[in-house]
Every structure is written in structure tokens, then in C-alpha cells.
C-alpha positions as CSV (number, residue, x, y, z in Angstrom):
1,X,9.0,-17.3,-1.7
2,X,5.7,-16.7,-3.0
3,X,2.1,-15.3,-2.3
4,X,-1.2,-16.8,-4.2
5,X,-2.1,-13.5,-4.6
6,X,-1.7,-12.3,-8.2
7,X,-1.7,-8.5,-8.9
8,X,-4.1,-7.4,-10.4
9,X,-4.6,-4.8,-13.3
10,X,-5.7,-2.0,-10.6
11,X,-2.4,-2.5,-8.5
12,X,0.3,0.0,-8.7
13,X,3.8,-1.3,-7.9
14,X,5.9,0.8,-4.9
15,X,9.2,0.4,-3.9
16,X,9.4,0.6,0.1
17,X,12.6,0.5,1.8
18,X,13.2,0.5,5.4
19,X,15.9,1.3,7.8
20,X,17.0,-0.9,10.5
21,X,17.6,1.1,14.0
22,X,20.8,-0.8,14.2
23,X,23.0,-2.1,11.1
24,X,23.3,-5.3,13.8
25,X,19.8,-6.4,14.0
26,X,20.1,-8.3,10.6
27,X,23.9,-9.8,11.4
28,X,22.3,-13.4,11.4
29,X,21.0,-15.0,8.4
30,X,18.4,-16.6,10.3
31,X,17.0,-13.4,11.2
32,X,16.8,-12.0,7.8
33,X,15.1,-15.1,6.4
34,X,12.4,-14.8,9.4
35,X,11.9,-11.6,8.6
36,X,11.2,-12.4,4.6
37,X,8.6,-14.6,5.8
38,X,7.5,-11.8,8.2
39,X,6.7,-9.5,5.2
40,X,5.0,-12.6,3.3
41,X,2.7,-13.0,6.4
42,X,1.5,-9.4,6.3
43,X,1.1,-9.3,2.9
44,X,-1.1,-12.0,3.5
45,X,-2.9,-10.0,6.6
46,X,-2.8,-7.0,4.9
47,X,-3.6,-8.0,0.9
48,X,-0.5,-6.8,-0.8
49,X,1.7,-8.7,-3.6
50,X,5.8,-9.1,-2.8
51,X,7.4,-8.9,-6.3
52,X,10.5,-9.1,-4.1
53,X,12.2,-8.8,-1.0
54,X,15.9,-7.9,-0.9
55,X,17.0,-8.1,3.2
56,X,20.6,-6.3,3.9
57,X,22.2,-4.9,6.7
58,X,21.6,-1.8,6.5
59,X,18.7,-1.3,4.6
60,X,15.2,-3.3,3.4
61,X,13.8,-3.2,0.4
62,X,10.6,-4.5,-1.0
63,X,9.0,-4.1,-4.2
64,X,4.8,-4.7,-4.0
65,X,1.8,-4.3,-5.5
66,X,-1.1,-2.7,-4.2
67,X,-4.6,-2.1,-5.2
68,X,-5.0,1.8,-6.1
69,X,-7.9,2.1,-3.7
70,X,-5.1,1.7,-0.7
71,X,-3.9,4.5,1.3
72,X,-0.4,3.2,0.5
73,X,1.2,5.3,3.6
74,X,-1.2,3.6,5.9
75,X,-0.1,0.3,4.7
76,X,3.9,0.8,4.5
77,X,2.9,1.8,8.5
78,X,0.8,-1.4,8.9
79,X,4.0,-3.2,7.3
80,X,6.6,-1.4,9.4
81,X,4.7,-1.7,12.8
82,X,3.5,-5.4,12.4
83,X,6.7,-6.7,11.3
84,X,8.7,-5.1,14.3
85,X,6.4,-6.1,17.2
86,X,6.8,-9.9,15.7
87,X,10.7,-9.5,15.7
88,X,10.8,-8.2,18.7
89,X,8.4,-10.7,20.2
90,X,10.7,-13.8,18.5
91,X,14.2,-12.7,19.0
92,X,13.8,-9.9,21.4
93,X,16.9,-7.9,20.6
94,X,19.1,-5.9,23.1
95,X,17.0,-2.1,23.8
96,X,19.7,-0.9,23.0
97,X,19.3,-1.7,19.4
98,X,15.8,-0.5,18.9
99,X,14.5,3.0,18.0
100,X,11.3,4.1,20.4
101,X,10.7,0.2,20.4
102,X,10.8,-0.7,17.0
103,X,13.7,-2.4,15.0
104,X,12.5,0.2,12.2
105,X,14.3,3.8,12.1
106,X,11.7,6.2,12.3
107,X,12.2,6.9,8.1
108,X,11.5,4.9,5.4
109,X,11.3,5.1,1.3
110,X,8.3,5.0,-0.5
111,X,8.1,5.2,-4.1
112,X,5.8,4.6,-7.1
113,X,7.2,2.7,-9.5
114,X,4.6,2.3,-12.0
């Protein structure tokens, strides 16, 4: 999957990688596939580039590109928050599961890359 967004020369690439709450949130494929097109919507919303989006188990990791203007923790928050609520509002896992209400652990990765 693709965005129509191209990066542009001013966008750095980061590395973000989030942590599930629970390695059992992503144990159907149709869940991780809803939740690549999750991260494609908000890059939409929130005007990022996906370079890629690798879903696992027990760890997310997504590769984008962002104008350098951003404040690049704001938007890895935007990312985590938005993405959560909407996968909690389609496939409203067990409570048990989440972590403060979020499917995210309250970490994540953030790297420049470039």
C-alpha cells in the first residue's frame, strides 16, 4: 500500500516502532492488515509518508518521512493515540489486553534515520 504523498527534499526519514500492550492483540491477520491501513489513514490526516510498515506480534515498526518543520514526538503521539482509539473502536479487544486504554505500551522507538 501506498500514499500519493511523495517526500519531499525537506523530509527526514524516522524509524518508529511501537509496542503492543499484549503480544495477542495482533494474533489475527485481519487485524494487522486493518491496522496497516490504520497507519496509511493517519498519514493521510496527519501528512506523513510510509516508506514501510512491517506489523508483528510483538512489535510495530514503521519507517516515514516527515517534513523537518514537525515536532516528530508530537506526531509519533498523534500516530500512537489515533491508531489505538480506531482499534479499539473496530474490534474492541478484551480490557484486559490494553495498557491505560490503549493497545500501545506506554514506550515506543523513535529514531532518525537520515
Amino acid at each position: 500500500m501506498t500514499t500519493t504523498k511523495k517526500n519531499q527534499k525537506n523530509d527526514l526519514l524516522y524509524l518508529l516502532e511501537l509496542i503492543p500492550s499484549s503480544d495477542h492483540i495482533f494474533e489475527k491477520i485481519s487485524v494487522q492488515n486493518r491496522l496497516e491501513q490504520i497507519f496509511y489513514q493517519c498519514s493521510q490526516h496527519l501528512d506523513f509518508t510510509i516508506d514501510s510498515c512491517d506489523i508483528m506480534l510483538d512489535y510495530v515498526a514503521i519507517t516515514l518521512y516527515v517534513n523537518s518543520s514537525k515536532n516528530i514526538d508530537d506526531l509519533a503521539n498523534n500516530i500512537r493515540q489515533q491508531s489505538s482509539d480506531l482499534m479499539i473502536q473496530e474490534f474492541k479487544p478484551r480490557q484486559e489486553l490494553l495498557s491505560e486504554n490503549s493497545i500501545w505500551d506506554f514506550d515506543y522507538n523513535l529514531e532518525l534515520i537520515n
